[in-house]
N, C-alpha and C positions, 0 to 999 in steps of 0.2 A: 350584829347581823340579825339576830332575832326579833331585836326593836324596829328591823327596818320594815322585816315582813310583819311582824303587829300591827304597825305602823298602816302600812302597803292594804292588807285588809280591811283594816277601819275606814281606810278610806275610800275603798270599794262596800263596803259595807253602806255607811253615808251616801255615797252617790247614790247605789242602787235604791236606797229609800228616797232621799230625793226626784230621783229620775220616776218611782212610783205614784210621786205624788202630784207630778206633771201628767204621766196618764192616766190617772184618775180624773185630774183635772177635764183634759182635753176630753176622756169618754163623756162626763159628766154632759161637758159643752152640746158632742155630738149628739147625746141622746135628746138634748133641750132643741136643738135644732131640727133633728129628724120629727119631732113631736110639734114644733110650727110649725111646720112642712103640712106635715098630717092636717092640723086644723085649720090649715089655711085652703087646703085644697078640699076638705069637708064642708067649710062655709061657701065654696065658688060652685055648690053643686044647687044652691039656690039660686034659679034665673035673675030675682030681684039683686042680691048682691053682686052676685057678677054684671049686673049691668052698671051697677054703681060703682064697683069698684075700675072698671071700662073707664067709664064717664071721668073717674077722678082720675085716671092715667091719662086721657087724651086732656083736661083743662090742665095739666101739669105740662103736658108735651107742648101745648097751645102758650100758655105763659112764657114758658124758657124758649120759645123762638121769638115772642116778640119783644122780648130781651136782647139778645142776639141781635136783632134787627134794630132796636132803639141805639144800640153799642155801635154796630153796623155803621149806622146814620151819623153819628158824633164823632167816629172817624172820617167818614166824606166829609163830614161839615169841617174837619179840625185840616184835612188835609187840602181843603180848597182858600181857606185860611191861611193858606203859608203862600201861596201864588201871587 
């Protein structure tokens, strides 16, 4: 009976170290995160960058539609093909 709860604690023992070393982990993560948050919205407080960084989200959004639409197109074409 003794060995069981020895036992029974070690293994809470272990978990709880392990399970410490996941929140650490995860804090570790969170604070890396919160700190490019930080510098990302420091750098968008220059009008030049935020215009740039603008311009590179709309040729991005510009691209992946006419993607979609080239995709779009080779389905009509694939599907007037089978008529």
């Amino acid at each position: 009976m003794a060995n069981f709860f020895k036992k029974a604690f070690q293994d809470m023992k272990e978990s709880a170290q392990a399970q410490h070393e996941v929140d650490k982990a995860n804090m570790a993560a969170a604070k890396a995160e919160s700190r490019a948050q930080w510098e990302e919205a420091k750098a968008m407080g220059s009008p030049e960058r935020r215009k740039a960084v603008m311009q590179a989200e709309r040729d991005e959004q510009i691209a992946e539609a006419k993607k979609r639409q080239a995709e779009a197109q080779a389905r009509i074409d694939a599907a007037k093909g089978d008529r």
